[in-house]
C-alpha angles and dihedrals in degrees: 000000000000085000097051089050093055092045089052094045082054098052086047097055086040098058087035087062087043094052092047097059087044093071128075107263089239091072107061116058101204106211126185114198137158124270108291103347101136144076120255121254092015094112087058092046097047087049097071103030084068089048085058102047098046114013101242132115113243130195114198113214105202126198133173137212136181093198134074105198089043087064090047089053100050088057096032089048106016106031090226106197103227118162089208139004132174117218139164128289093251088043088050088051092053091042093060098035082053098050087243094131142070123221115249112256108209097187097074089074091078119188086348121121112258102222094172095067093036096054107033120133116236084224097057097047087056095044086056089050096070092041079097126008091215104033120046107231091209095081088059109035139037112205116238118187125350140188136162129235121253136128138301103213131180105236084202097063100016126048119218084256101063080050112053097077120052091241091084082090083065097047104115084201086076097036106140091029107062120100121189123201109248090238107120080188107050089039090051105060099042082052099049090051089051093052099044101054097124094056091042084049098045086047084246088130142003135226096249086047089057091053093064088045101120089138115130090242090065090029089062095040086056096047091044083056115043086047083060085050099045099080088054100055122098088198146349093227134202091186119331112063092088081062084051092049087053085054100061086233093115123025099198134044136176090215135152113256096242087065087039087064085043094052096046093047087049092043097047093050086060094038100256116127124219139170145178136232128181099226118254093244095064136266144208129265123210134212132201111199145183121251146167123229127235085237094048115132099193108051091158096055087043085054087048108043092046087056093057088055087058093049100115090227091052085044095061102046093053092051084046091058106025099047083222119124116241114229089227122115094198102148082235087067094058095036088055083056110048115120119184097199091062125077118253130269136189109247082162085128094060117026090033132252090319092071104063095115112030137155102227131137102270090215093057096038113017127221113264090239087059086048090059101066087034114106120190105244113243131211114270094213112198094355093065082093099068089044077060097050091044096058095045091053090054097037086042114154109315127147120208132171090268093062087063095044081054091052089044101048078053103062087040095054093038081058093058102041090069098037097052120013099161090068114131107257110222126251124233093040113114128135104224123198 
């Protein structure tokens, strides 16, 4: 019986491909997104919006990746023909010093309304900017969602204070307790600025300076480091270490600020409070955006397809189910965030001159003032190997008691997914980079 299933699942993928290269090119538009990072129901409805505005049918083909390098590997070695991927900032940057992108084309919108240009914020375009000194990623990206990088921590066991430095990770008051993400990129920079305060203070470096810093001599402070810091950690974590943080079985953790939204709604459901702080010495900020590959088929749809998501509406209804924050700057956006029972921020950096006193979550927008320490994270090119090296070398072969709740929530996982498939899977859980 097994047998005849799997026949028949063959035969069905094999008539769906059929199917597929039956059809004109122009017609499939071929997308390539991170695990659940959309909204539901947005694919339909783009469907037939194109079908308004130009009079074409149009099939999405959605895919979906967790690595960022997996997705890179398929275009540099395969020459995948996706029409638009999103990828991370570093990976943009390698994308457009390598000629894998096309430059995005906005006539092709037509009489359409171009809700890129009119809602894009005066911080990201600067952001992409810097992506490369000589070419302006903004011709070749539109930037999707963003966060920065700063600690989880447990009021309950650790006061705003302990918090507010990285070096929180190295406290032995919290040993046992402590989880850091396993993102040799995103745990490298905050520690190097950590660790580099005297030259940012004397104006010997910058932190976008910092940012650029592969060189053996930082390689070897962050390694020292984070080896004071290893007896301490109660796990080096993909995606699950926020659940483990609701749990009250860690107190601390170097997380991103979209699972950090995620961590505080879950904890406060089960009575546990949590919050977030981006530390004092400075910190790095992530983006997520839209491009085009240099193999893509179907360049209009992409267009397209990049401008709904810029549709304010659209906008909206991905940050409300992913926990993750639009780079968009529609009045609509901050209006769909304003909270009165919150103080006010300046978000002037991002929303314009308008939004100097706003009453808007911090995690999710943050302040001007925490901007302002904050440096974008490069691509380290040939020298990403030795990052690598360096992080296995800290995280080497030890086993702690959160590799075997890992190994536990698996199998439990892996129970209930065959015995109930059709179970709801949550929002605002997705493993970035």
């Amino acid at each position: 019986m097994k047998k005849i299933f799997g026949f028949l699942a063959c035969v069905f993928l094999a008539l769906q491909a059929l199917s597929l290269s039956a059809k004109d090119r122009k017609e499939i538009l071929k997308v390539y997104n991170w695990s659940d990072y959309i909204a539901e129901g947005v694919i339909e409805d783009f469907e037939a919006w194109y079908k308004e505005q130009t009079g074409e049918e149009i099939e999405v083909v959605y895919m979906t990746f967790d690595v960022n390098e997996a997705m890179l590997s398929k275009i540099e070695k395969g020459h995948e023909d996706y029409d638009l991927v999103c990828p991370s900032d570093y990976i943009i940057e390698r994308m457009l010093n390598n000629g894998l992108l096309l430059p995005l084309d906005m006539s092709v919108l037509g009489d359409t309304p171009n809700y890129i240009a009119a809602n894009r914020s005066p911080y990201i375009e600067q952001m992409f900017r810097s992506i490369n000194p000589n070419i302006d990623a903004n011709d070749y990206s539109v930037a999707y969602m963003w966060g920065t990088t700063g600690i989880i921590y447990n009021p309950a066991f650790v006061t705003k204070e302990e918090a507010s430095t990285w070096d929180v990770i190295r406290n032995p008051k919290f040993a046992g307790k402590i989880l850091i993400k396993d993102a040799p990129r995103d745990v490298y920079g905050p520690v190097l600025i950590y660790l580099k305060q005297k030259e940012l203070a004397s104006g010997e470096t910058t932190l976008q300076e910092l940012m650029y810093d592969s060189s053996e001599e930082s390689l070897e402070l962050v390694k020292d480091y984070l080896l004071q810091c290893k007896s301490g950690v109660y796990g080096w974590e993909a995606d699950l270490g926020k659940e483990q943080m609701t749990k009250n079985r860690a107190w601390v953790s170097l997380n991103w600020s979209g699972d950090a939204v995620w961590a505080i709604e879950e904890a406060a459901a089960v009575g546990v409070e949590l919050d977030y702080i981006v530390p004092e010495e400075g910190s790095t900020v992530w983006f997520d955006g839209w491009v085009i590959p240099k193999y893509a088929k179907n360049t209009k749809a992409a267009t397209f397809f990049i401008n709904f998501m810029c549709r304010p509406d659209i906008a909206i209804r991905n940050m409300e189910e992913t926990g993750y924050v639009a780079s968009n700057a529609a009045p609509e956006v901050l209006e769909s965030q304003i909270d009165e029972s919150l103080e006010p921020i300046d978000l002037s950096y991002f929303f314009g001159p308008e939004a100097s006193s706003v009453r808007v979550d911090p995690i999710l927008y943050p302040d001007k003032a925490v901007i302002e320490r904050c440096a974008l994270e490069h691509d380290w090119g040939e020298d990403t190997e030795r990052l690598l090296a360096m992080w296995q070398t800290v995280k080497g072969s030890q086993t702690n008691t959160f590799t075997f709740v890992v190994i536990g929530v698996v199998l439990l996982a892996a129970i209930i997914y065959f015995v109930s498939k059709s179970q709801a899977k949550k929002s605002r859980k997705r493993k970035r980079r």
